[in-house]
N, C-alpha and C positions, 0 to 999 in steps of 0.2 A: 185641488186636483180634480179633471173633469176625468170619470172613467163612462167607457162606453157600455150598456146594455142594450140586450136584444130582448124584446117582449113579444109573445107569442099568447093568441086567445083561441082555443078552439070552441066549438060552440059547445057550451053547456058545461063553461068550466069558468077557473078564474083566468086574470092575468098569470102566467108563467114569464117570470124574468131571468135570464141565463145573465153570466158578466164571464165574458170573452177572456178576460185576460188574467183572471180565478180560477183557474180548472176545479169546479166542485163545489161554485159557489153561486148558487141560486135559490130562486125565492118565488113567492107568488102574491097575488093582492086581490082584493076583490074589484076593487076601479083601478083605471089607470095611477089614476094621485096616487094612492094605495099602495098600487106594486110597484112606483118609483121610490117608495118612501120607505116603502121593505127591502127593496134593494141598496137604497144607501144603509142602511141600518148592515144588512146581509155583508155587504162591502167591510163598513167599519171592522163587524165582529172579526171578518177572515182575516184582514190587516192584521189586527192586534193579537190575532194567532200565527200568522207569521212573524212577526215582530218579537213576540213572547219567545220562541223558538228558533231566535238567531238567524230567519233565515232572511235571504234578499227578499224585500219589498218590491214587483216585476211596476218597471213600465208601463201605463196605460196605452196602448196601442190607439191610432186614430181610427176613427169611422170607419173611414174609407180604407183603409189597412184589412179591416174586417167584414165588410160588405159583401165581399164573392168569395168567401165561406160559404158553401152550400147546407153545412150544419143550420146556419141561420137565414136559408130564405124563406122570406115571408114573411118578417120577422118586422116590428117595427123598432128601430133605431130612439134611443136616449141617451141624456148627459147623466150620470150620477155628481155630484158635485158631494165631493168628501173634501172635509177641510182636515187638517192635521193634528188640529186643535181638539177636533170630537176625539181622538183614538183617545181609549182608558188606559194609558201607558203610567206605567210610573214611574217617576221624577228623580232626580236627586242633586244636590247642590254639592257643586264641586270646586276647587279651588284650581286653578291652570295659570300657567306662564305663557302670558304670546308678550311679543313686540310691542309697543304703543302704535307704533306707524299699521301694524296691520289690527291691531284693535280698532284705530278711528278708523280704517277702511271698516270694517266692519261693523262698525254704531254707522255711520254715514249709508250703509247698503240697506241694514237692517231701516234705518228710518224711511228711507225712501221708497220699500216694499211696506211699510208701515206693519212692520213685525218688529218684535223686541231682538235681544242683542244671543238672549237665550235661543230662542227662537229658530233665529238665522242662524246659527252655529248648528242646532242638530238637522235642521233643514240640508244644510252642505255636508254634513260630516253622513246623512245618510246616502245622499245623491252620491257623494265620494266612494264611498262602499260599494252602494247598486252597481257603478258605471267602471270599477278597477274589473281589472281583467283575473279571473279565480287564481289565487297561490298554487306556484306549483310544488306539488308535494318532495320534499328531499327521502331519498332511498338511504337507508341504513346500512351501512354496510356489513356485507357478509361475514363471518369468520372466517379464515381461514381453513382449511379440510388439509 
């Protein structure tokens, strides 16, 4: 997953890296290399405390989505490139019932993204989550007076 940041230098400081689509999650570096490589680090950590905490993992928004934001002009533009694989999440093996016909769909999708079968299953079942639309809450009903 390519997420975008904005890096900002003023004189006589370091890199400052903001990530747009983290409210509160920033970092700084003393070179460029540096502060792309604190910010994916910066990235990871906040992921896996959303994650930890149930909540939805947001959308990377595109560049261009985020470019005439005035919070960030002046700003120069990067990829953070997080893979799935870095998050410190932990695991657990489970036993489940699907279909054969949608399991070999599933070994066939997963090889052809050259991900495992694990893999592609929590890949979707997160994306399924992010992109449903929030439950609506049932009302209780009152007693009667």
């Amino acid at each position: 997953m390519n997420v975008p940041i904005v890096i900002h230098k003023d004189k006589d400081s370091d890199y400052g890296v903001t990530v747009p689509d983290l409210p509160g999650c920033f970092t700084a570096g003393g070179t460029l290399d540096e502060a792309i490589a604190m910010a994916q680090e910066a990235i990871e950590l906040h992921l896996e405390g959303l994650i930890e905490e149930g909540q939805a993992v947001p959308r990377p928004h595109t560049i261009e989505e985020h470019k005439h934001n005035p919070d960030y002009r002046g700003g120069v533009w990067a990829l953070a490139s997080i893979s799935p694989a870095n998050l410190r999440t932990k695991t657990r093996r489970i036993n489940i019932s699907i279909p054969e016909r949608i399991l070999d769909a599933v070994d066939r999708s997963a090889k052809a993204e050259n991900e495992t079968r694990s893999g592609l299953l929590a890949k979707a079942a997160t994306a399924y989550i992010r992109n449903r639309p929030a439950p609506v809450k049932k009302r209780r009903p009152q007693p009667a007076k």
